[in-house]
C-alpha positions as a Markdown table, in Angstrom:
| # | Residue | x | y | z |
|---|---|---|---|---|
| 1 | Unk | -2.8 | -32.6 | 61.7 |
| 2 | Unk | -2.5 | -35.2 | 58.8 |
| 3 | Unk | -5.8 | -36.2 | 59.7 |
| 4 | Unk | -7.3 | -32.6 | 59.4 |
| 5 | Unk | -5.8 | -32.4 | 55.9 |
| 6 | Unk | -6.8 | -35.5 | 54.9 |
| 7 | Unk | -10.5 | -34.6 | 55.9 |
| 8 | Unk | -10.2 | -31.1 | 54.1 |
| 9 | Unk | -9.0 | -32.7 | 50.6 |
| 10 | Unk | -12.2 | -35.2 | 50.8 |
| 11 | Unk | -14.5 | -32.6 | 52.0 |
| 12 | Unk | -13.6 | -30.2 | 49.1 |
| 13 | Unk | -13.6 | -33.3 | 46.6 |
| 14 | Unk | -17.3 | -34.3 | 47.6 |
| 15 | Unk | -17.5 | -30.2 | 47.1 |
| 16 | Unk | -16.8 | -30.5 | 43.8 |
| 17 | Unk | -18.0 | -33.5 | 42.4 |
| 18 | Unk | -21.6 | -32.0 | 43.7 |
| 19 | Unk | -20.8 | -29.1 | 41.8 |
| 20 | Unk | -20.1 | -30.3 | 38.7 |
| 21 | Unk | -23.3 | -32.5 | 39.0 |
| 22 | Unk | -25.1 | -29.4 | 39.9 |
| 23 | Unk | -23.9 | -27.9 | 36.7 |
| 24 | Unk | -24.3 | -31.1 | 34.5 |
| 25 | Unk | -27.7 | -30.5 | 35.5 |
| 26 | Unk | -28.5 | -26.8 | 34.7 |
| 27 | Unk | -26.9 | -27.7 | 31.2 |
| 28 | Unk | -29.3 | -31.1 | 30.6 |
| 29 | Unk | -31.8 | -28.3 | 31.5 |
| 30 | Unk | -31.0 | -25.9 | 28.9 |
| 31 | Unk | -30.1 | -28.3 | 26.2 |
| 32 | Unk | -33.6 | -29.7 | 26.4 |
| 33 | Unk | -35.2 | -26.7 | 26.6 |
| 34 | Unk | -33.3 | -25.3 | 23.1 |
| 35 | Unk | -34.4 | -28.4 | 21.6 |
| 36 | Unk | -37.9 | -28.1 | 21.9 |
| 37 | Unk | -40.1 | -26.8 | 19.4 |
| 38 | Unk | -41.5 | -23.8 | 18.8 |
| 39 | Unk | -45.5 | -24.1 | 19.8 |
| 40 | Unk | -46.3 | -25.7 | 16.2 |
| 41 | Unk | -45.5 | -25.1 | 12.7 |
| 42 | Unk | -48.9 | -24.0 | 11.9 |
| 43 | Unk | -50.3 | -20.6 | 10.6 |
| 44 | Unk | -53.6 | -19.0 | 11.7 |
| 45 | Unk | -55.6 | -18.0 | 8.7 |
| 46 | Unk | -58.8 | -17.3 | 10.4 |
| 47 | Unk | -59.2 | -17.4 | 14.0 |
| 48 | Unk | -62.5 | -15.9 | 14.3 |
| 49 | Unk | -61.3 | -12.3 | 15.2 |
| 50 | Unk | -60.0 | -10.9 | 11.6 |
| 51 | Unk | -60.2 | -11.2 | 7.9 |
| 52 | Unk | -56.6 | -10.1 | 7.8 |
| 53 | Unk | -55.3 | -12.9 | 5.6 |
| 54 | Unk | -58.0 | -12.8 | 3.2 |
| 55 | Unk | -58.9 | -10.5 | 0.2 |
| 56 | Unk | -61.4 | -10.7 | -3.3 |
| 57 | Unk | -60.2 | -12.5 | -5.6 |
| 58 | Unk | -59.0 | -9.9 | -8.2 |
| 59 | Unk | -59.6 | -7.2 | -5.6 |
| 60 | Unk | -57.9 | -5.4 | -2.9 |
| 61 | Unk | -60.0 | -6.1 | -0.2 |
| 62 | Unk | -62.5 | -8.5 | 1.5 |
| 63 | Unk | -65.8 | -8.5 | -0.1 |
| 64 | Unk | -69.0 | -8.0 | 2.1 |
| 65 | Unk | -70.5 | -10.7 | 1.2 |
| 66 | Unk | -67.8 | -12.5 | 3.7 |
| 67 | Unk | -68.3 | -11.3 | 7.6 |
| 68 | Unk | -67.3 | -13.0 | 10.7 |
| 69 | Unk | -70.6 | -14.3 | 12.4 |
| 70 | Unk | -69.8 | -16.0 | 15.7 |
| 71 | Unk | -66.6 | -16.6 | 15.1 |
| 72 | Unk | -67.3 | -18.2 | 12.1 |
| 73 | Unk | -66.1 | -16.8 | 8.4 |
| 74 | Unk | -69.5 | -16.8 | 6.7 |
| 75 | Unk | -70.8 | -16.1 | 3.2 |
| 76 | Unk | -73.9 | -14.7 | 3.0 |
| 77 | Unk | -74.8 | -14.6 | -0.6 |
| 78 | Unk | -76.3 | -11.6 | -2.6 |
| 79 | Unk | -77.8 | -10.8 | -5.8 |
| 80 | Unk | -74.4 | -10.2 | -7.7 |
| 81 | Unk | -72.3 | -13.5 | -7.2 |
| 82 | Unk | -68.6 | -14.5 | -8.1 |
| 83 | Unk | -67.4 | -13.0 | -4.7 |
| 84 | Unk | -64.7 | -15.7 | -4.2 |
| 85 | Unk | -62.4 | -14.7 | -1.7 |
| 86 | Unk | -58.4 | -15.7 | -1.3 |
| 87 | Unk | -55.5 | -15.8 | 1.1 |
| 88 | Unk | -52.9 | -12.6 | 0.5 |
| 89 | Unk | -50.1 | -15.2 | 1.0 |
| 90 | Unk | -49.5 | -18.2 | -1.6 |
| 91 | Unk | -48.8 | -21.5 | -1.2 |
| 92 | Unk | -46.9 | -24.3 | -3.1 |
| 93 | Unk | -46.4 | -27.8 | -0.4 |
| 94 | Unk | -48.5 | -27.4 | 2.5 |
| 95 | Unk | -51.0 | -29.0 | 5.1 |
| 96 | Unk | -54.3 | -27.4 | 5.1 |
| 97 | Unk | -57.1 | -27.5 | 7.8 |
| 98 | Unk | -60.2 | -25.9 | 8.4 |
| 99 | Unk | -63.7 | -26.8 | 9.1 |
| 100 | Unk | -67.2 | -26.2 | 7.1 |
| 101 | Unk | -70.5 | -26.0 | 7.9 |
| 102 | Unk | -73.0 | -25.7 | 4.4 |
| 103 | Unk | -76.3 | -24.6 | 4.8 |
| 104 | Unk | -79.4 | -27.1 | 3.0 |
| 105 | Unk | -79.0 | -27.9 | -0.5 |
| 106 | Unk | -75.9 | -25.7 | -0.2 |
| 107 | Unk | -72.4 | -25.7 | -2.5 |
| 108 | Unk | -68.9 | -24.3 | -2.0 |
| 109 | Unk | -65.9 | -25.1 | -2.2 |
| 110 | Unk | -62.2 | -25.0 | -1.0 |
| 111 | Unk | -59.8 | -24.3 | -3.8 |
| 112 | Unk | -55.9 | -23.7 | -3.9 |
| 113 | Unk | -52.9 | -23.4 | -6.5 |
| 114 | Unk | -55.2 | -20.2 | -7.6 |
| 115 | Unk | -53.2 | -18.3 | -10.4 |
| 116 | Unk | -54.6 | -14.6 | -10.0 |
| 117 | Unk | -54.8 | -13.0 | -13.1 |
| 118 | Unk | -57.5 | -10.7 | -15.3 |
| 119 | Unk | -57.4 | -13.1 | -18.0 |
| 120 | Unk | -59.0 | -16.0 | -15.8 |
| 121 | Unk | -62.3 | -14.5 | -14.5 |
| 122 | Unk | -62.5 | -16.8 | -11.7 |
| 123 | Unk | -60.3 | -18.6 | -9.7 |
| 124 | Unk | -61.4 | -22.3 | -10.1 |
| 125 | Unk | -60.1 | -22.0 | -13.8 |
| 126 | Unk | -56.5 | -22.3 | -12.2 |
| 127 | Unk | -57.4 | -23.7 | -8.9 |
| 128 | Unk | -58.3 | -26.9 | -7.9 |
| 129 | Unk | -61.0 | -27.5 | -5.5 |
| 130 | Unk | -62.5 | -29.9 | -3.0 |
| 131 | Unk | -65.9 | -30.1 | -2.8 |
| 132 | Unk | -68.2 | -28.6 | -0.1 |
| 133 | Unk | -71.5 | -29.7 | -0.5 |
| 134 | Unk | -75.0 | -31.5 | 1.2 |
| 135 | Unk | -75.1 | -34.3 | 0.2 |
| 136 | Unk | -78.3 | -35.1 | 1.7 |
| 137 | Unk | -80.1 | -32.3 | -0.3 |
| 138 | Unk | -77.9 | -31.1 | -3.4 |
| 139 | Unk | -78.2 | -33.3 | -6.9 |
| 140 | Unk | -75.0 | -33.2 | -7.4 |
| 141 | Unk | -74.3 | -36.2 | -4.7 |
| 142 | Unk | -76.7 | -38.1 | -6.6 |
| 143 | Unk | -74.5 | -38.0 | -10.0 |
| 144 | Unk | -72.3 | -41.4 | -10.7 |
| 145 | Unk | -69.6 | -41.5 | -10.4 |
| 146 | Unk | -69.4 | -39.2 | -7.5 |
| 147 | Unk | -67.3 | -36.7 | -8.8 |
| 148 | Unk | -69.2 | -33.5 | -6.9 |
| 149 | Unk | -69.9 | -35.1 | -4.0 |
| 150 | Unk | -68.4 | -33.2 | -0.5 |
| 151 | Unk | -64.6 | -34.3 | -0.7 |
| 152 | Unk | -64.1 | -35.0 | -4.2 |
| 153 | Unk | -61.8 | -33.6 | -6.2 |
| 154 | Unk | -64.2 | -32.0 | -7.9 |
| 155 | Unk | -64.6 | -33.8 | -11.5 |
| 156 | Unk | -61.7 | -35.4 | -10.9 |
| 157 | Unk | -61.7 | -37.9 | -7.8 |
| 158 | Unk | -64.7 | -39.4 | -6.4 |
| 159 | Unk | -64.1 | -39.4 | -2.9 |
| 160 | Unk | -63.9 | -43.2 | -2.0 |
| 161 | Unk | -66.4 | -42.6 | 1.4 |
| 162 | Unk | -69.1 | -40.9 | 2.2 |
| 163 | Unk | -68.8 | -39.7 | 5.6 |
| 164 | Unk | -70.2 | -36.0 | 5.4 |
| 165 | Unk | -72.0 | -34.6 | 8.1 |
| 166 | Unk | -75.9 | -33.6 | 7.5 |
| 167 | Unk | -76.1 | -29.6 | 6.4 |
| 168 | Unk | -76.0 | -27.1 | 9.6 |
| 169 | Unk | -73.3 | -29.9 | 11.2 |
| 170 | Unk | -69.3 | -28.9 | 11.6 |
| 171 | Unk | -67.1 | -30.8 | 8.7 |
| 172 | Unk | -63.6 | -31.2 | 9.7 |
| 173 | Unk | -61.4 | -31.2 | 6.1 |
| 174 | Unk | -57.8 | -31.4 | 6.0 |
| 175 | Unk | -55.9 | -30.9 | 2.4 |
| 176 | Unk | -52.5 | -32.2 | 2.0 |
| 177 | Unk | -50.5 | -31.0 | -0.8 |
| 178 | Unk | -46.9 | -32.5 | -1.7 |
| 179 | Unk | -45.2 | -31.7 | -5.3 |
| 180 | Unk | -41.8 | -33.0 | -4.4 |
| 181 | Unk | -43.5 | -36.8 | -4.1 |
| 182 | Unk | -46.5 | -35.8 | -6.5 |
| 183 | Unk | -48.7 | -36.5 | -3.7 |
| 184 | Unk | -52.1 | -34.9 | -3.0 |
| 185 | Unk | -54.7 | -35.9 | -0.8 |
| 186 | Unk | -58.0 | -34.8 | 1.2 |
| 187 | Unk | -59.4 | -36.2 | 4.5 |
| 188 | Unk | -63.2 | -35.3 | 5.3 |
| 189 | Unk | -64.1 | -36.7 | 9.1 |
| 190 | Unk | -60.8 | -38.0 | 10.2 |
| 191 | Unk | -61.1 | -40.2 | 7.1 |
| 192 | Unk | -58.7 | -40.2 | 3.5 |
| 193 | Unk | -61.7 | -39.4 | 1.3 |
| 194 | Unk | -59.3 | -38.9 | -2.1 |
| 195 | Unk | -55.6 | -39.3 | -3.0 |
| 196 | Unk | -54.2 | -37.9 | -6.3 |
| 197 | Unk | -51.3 | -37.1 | -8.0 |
| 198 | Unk | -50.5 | -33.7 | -9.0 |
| 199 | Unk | -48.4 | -34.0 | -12.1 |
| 200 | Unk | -47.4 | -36.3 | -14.6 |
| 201 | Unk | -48.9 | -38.9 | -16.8 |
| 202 | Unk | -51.5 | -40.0 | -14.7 |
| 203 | Unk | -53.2 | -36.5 | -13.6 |
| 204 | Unk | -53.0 | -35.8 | -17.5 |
| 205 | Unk | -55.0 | -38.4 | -17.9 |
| 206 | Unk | -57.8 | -37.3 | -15.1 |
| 207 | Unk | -57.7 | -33.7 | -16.5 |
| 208 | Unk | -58.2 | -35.4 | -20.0 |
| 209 | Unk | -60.9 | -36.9 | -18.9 |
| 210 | Unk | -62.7 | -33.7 | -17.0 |
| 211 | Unk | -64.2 | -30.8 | -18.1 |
| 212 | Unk | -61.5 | -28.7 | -17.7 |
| 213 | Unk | -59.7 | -30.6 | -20.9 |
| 214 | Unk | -59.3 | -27.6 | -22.6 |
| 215 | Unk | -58.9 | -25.1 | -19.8 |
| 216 | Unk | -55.6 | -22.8 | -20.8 |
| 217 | Unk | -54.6 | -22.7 | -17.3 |
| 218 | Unk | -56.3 | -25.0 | -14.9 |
| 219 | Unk | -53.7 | -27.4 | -12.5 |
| 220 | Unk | -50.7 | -25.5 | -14.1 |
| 221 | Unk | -49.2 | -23.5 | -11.6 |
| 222 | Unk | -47.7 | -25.5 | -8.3 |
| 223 | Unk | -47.7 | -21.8 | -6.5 |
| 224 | Unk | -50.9 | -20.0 | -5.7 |
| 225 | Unk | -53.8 | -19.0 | -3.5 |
| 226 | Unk | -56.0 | -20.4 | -0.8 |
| 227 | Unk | -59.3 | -19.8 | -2.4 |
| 228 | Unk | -62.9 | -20.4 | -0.8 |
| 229 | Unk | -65.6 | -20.2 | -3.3 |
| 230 | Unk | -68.7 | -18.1 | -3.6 |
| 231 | Unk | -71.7 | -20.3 | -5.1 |
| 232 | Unk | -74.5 | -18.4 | -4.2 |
| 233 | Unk | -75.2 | -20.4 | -1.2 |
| 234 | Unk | -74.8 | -19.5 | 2.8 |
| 235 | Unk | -71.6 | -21.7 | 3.8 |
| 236 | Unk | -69.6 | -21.5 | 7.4 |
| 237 | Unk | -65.5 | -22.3 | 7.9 |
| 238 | Unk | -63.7 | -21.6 | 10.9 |
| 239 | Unk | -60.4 | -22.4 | 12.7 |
| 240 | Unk | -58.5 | -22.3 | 9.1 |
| 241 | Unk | -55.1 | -23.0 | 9.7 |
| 242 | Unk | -52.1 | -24.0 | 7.0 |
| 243 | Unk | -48.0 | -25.4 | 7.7 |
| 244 | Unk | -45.5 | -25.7 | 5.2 |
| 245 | Unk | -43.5 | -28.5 | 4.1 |
């Protein structure tokens, strides 16, 4: 009989302890499951479906000019110009993505930090703007120094390589905009094409030196728009995306 209890205490032991291991388990499971991410951090601005994020710049919708052509957020140009569109939503420290696609000899550009108001007529006279461009076919990649070349800042930072894809080719550009370490930069290609500060005594001294010297508002507001820029020529973007930080 002693034996019988004995072998019912280790039997309900070994019942136990495979329990609790059992249950040790389920809650490894869930902790790892609560600490993974959410799918990403990033926001759709255009996925090829809707110009639901986007308006005219000083107007309350999209202008017709922009249309969504196989997927693709395209400008067709008209005879009436200065149809610059922006996002609804602004924008202070971010991450920005998207890809271009210019057509030959064609000019745009990508602009952000876009102060709306009636007393600036358009929105690069707040905004900044990296440069969309052919450089195979457009003068202005033949200017030195290369301030208006695709991925400058334009007449501010010559982008440090040229590694722009030929006119009717996809351009991957990603825009990275930090004020807490005053640090802005583009990449064009999987490639740092400018760096930049975005205060302070040094970007005084680049604005000084631009032609937006005596331009009330330009690079004065950390808060704005995304902006993409009507300059009379056909341009493409797609998969436009943006994240926080």
């Amino acid at each position: 009989m002693k034996h019988v209890f004995y072998l019912l205490v280790v039997l309900f032991v070994l019942i136990s302890c495979k329990q609790e291991k059992n249950n040790s388990t389920i809650k490894k499971d869930v902790v790892k499951k609560t600490k993974e991410p959410f799918n990403d951090e990033w926001v759709t601005l255009f996925d090829g479906t809707s110009l639901d994020n986007w308006r005219g710049y000083l107007s309350d919708s999209i202008y017709s000019e922009w249309s969504i052509e196989n997927g693709t957020l395209a400008f067709t140009p008209r005879k009436e110009g200065d149809k610059n569109i922006i996002t609804k939503d602004k924008y202070t420290n971010f991450v920005l993505s998207l890809e271009w696609k210019i057509s030959e000899g064609g000019n745009s550009g990508i602009f952000w930090s876009i102060f709306e108001d009636e007393k600036y007529p358009k929105p690069y006279e707040t905004g900044l703007e990296i440069q969309v461009l052919d450089n195979q076919r457009h003068p202005d990649a033949k200017a030195n120094p290369k301030y208006h070349q695709a991925g400058a800042l334009y007449d501010l930072v010559q982008p440090a390589y040229d590694v722009c894809k030929p006119a009717g080719e996809w351009n991957l550009c990603v825009i990275k905009i930090d004020h807490n370490s005053n640090k802005g930069s583009a990449s064009l290609n999987g490639k740092v094409v400018v760096e930049f500060p975005l205060h302070g005594e040094e970007w005084d001294k680049m604005v000084a030196n631009s032609k937006f010297k005596r331009w009330e508002g330009f690079g004065k507001y950390k808060t704005g728009h995304i902006g993409l820029q009507d300059h009379r020529d056909k341009v493409w973007y797609r998969n436009i995306k943006i994240k926080k930080i």
